[in-house]
C-alpha positions in Angstrom: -39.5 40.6 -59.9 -36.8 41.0 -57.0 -33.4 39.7 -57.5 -33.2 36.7 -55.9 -36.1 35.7 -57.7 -35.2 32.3 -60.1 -38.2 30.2 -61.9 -36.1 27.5 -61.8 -37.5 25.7 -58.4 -41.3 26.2 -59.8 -40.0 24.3 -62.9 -37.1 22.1 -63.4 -35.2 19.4 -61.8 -31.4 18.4 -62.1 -30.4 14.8 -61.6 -27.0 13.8 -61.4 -25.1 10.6 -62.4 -25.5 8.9 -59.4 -29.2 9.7 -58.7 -29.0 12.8 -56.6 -31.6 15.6 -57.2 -30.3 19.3 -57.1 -32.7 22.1 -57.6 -30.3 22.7 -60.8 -26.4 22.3 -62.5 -25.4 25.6 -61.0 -26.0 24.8 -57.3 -23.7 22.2 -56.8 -20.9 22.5 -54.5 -18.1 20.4 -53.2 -20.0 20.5 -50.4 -23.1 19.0 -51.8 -25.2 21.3 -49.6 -27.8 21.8 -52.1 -28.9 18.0 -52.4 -32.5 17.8 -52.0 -32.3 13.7 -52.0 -31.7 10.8 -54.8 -34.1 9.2 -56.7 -33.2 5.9 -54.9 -35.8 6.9 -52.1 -38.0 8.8 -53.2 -40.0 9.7 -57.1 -39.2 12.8 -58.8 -42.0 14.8 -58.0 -41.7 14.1 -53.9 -38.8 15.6 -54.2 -39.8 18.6 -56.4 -41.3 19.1 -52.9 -39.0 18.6 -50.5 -38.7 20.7 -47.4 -35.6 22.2 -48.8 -37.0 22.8 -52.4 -40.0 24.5 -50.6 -38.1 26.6 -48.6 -35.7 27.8 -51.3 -39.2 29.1 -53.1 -40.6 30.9 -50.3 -36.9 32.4 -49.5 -37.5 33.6 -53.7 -40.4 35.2 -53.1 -39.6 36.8 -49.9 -36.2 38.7 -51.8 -34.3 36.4 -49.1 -30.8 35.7 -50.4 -29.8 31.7 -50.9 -25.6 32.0 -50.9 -25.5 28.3 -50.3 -27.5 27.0 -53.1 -27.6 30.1 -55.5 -23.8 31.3 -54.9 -22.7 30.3 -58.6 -25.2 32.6 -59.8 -24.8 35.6 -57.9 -21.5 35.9 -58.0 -21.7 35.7 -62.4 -24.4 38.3 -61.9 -22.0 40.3 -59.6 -19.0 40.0 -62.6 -22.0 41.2 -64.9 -22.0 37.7 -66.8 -25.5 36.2 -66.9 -26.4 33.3 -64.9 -28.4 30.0 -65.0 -31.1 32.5 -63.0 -31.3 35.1 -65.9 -30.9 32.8 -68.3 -34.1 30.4 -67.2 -36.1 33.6 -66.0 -35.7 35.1 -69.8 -36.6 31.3 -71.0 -39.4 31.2 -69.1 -40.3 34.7 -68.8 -44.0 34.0 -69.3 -44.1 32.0 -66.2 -42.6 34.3 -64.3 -46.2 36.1 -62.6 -48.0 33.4 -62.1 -45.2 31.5 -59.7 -46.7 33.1 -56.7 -50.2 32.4 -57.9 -49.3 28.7 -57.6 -47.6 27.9 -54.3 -49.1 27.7 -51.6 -48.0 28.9 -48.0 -45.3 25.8 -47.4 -43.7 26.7 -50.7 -45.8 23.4 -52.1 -46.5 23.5 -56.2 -48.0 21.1 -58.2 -45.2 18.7 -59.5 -45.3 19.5 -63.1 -41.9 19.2 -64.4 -41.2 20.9 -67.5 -37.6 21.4 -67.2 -35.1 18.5 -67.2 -31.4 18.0 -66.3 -30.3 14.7 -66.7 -27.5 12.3 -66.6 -28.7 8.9 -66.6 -25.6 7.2 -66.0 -21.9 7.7 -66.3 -21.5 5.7 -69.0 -18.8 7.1 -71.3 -16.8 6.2 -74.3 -13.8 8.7 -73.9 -11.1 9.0 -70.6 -10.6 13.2 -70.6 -8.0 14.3 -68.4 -10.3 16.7 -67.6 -12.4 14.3 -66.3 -12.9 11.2 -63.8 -15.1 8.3 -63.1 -18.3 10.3 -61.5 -18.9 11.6 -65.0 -16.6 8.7 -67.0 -17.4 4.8 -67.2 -14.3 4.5 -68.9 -12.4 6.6 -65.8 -14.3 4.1 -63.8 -13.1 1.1 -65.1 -9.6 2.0 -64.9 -10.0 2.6 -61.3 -11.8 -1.0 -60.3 -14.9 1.4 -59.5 -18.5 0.5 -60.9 -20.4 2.4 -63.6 -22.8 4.5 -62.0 -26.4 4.6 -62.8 -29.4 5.6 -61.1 -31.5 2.9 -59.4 -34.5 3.4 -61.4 -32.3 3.4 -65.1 -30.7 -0.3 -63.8 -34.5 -1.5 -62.7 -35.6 0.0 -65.8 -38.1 2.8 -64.3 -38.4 6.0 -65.9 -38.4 8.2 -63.7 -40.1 10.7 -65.8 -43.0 8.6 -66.6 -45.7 10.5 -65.2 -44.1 13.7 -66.6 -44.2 13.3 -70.3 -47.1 15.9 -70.4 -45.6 18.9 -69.2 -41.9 19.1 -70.3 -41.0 21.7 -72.4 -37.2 21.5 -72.2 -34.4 18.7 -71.6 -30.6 19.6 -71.0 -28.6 15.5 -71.6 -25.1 15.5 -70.3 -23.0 12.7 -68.9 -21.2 10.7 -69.4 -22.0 10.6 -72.9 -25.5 11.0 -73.5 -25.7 10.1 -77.2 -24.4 6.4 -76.3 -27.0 6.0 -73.2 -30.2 4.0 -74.3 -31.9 5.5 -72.1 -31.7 8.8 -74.0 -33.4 7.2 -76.8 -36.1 6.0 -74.7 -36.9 9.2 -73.4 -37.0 10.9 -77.5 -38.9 8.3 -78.4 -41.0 8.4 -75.7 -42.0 11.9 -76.1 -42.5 11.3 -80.3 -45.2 8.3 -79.4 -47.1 10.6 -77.2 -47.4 13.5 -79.1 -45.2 15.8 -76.8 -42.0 16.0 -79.7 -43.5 19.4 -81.4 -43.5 20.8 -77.6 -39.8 20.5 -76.6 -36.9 22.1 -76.6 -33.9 19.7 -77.0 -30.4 20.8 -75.3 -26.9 18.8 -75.6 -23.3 18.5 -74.2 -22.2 15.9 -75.8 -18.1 15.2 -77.6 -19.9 14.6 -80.7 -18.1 11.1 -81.3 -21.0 9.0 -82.1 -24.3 10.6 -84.0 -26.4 7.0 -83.6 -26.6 4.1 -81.6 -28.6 0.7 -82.1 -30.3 1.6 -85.3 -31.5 5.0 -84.1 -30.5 8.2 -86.7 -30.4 11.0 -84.2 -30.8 13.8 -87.3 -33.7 11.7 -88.2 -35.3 11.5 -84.3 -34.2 15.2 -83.6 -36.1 16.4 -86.9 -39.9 15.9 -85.1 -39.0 18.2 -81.8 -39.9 22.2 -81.8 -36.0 22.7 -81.5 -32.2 21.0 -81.2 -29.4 22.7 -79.9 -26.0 20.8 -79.9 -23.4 21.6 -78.2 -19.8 19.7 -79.4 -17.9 20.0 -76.6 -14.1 20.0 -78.1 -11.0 21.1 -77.0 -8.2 20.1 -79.7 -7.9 18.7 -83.0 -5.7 15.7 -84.7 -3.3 13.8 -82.0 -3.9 16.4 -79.4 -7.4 15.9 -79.1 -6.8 12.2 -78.7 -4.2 13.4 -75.8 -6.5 15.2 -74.0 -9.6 12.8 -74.5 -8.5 9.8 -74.9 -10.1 7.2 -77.0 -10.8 9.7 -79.2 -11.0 9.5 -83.1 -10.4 12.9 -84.8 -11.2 11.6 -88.0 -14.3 10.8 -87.2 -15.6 14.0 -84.5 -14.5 15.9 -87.1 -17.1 14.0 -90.2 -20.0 14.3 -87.3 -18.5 18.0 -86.9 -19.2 18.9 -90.7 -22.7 16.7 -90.8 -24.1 19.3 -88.0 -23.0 21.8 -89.4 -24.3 20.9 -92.8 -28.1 20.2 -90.2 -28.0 23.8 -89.1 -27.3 24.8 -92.3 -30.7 23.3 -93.6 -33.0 22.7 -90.9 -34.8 25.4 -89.1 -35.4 23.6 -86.2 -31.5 22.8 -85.1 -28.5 24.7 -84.3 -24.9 24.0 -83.5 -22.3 25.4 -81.3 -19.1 24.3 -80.4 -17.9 24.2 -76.6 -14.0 25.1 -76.7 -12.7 24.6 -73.1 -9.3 25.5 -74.4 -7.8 28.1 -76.4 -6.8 25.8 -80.1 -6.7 26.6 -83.6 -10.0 24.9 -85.4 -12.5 25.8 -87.7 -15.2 27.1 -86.8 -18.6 25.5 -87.7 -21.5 27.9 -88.5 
C-alpha cells in the first residue's frame, strides 16, 4: 500500500455539529477546505460521493499527495506519531486490498458506510474555557446564539437510516453526546435490528451524566461487540469546576469509579481517561 493511501474515504463519514460532512475529524482546517457539503442539501451517501470525496480516492490510489485535506496526518506521521490514517488503515486492515477492487474510474464506491463520526448537535451541559458555542449549547446561550443542530436531527430524519446494515464503528462527540436523544436513538436502533453484536462503540464524552430519560447506558452498552470510553477530564475538586464550568466533581468522579468498576468486569468495555492538562488524579484502570 503506498503512503498516501488512507481507507478512510472508502469507509467512514464525519459530520460536524452544524451538519457539514468532512471526509473525517483530522481534515478540518480553519479554512474549511475539506468540506464535502452539509447534510441540509443533500443525504449521506450523495455525499460519500461527492466530486471532492471521489477525487481524494483516486489521488489515494494514484500515491498523489492531499496536503490540504490530509495535512494533520502527515505531518504526525512525519514527527513519527501515528495518525488518524494509520490508525483506521490498521483498523480496517482487512479492507485495505479490496479498495481498488471497488471504485470505479470516477473514484465512485457503493455508499456503504460503516464508519461514523458524529455530532448531532451542540447541545451541552458544561461551559469549558476551552471551549465555545460551535461545540457548547451552554457557550451558545450565553452568547444570544442558537443551539445548533443538523437539519435532519430538528425534522427528526436519521440520517443514517438506510445505513444501519453496514456500520461497524461509531465515534459520538459533541457537545455532550451522552445527553443528546438522538444518541440513544441510534443504540437502540442498532439493538432492534440485530446490528449491536457488529459494532464497535467509541466515546469523548466529560463523563457527567451516565443516563438520560430512563435509558442505563451500562445496561444498552452491554449488547455491542465492544465500548470504549473516553472521560475527557482535565482537573479535579474546585478546579475542575473552574475550567468546565457547571461541573460537579462529586459526581464525574462516582461515574469515574462505576467505569472503572465496568472494565473491570466486562469484557466487552474499556475505559480511558483523556487528560488535556498536566493534574494530579487517580488514575482509573
Amino acid at each position: 500500500m503506498n503512503k498516501t493511501f488512507c481507507i478512510i474515504p472508502w469507509i467512514h463519514t464525519h459530520i460536524t455539529t452544524n451538519g457539514s460532512v468532512l471526509p473525517c475529524c483530522n481534515s478540518y482546517t480553519y479554512m474549511d477546505n475539506s468540506r464535502i457539503g452539509y447534510l441540509d442539501n443533500n443525504p449521506v451517501e450523495t455525499l460519500f460521493n461527492s466530486k471532492k470525496l471521489k477525487q481524494l480516492r483516486l489521488d489515494m490510489l494514484n500515491n498523489v499527495e492531499r496536503k490540504d485535506i490530509c495535512k494533520n496526518c502527515y505531518t504526525k506521521e512525519s514527527m513519527g506519531f501515528d495518525s488518524g490514517r494509520t490508525i483506521y488503515n490498521e483498523d480496517f486492515k482487512h479492507l485495505l486490498d479490496n479498495a481498488k477492487n471497488i471504485t470505479d474510474s470516477t473514484g465512485y464506491v457503493d455508499p456503504k458506510i460503516i464508519s461514523w463520526d458524529v455530532r448531532y448537535s451542540n447541545l451541552c451541559n458544561l461551559k469549558c474555557r476551552i471551549c465555545g458555542p460551535e461545540f457548547s449549547s451552554t457557550w451558545a446561550a450565553e452568547n444570544q446564539e442558537k443551539i445548533i443542530k443538523i437539519r435532519s436531527v430538528d425534522n427528526n430524519i436519521d440520517p443514517f437510516e438506510n445505513q444501519y446494515q453496514y456500520v461497524e464503528k461509531i465515534y459520538f462527540a459533541g457537545g455532550e453526546p451522552l445527553i443528546m436523544p438522538e444518541h440513544y436513538r441510534t443504540l437502540n436502533k442498532i439493538i432492534e435490528r440485530g446490528r449491536d453484536k457488529y459494532v464497535d462503540l467509541v466515546y469523548n464524552s466529560n463523563a457527567t451524566k451516565l443516563d438520560y430519560n430512563n435509558n442505563d447506558l451500562t445496561e444498552l452498552w452491554k449488547n455491542f461487540k465492544r465500548v470504549i470510553f473516553g472521560a475527557s477530564i482535565d482537573a479535579v475538586g474546585p478546579r475542575a469546576d473552574y475550567i468546565r464550568h457547571g461541573v460537579n466533581w462529586d459526581i464525574v468522579e462516582n461515574n469515574l469509579y462505576r467505569l472503572s468498576e465496568l472494565a473491570r468486569t466486562s469484557k466487552n468495555f474499556s475505559f480511558k481517561l483523556i487528560l488535556r492538562f498536566e493534574i494530579n488524579i487517580l488514575i482509573f484502570i
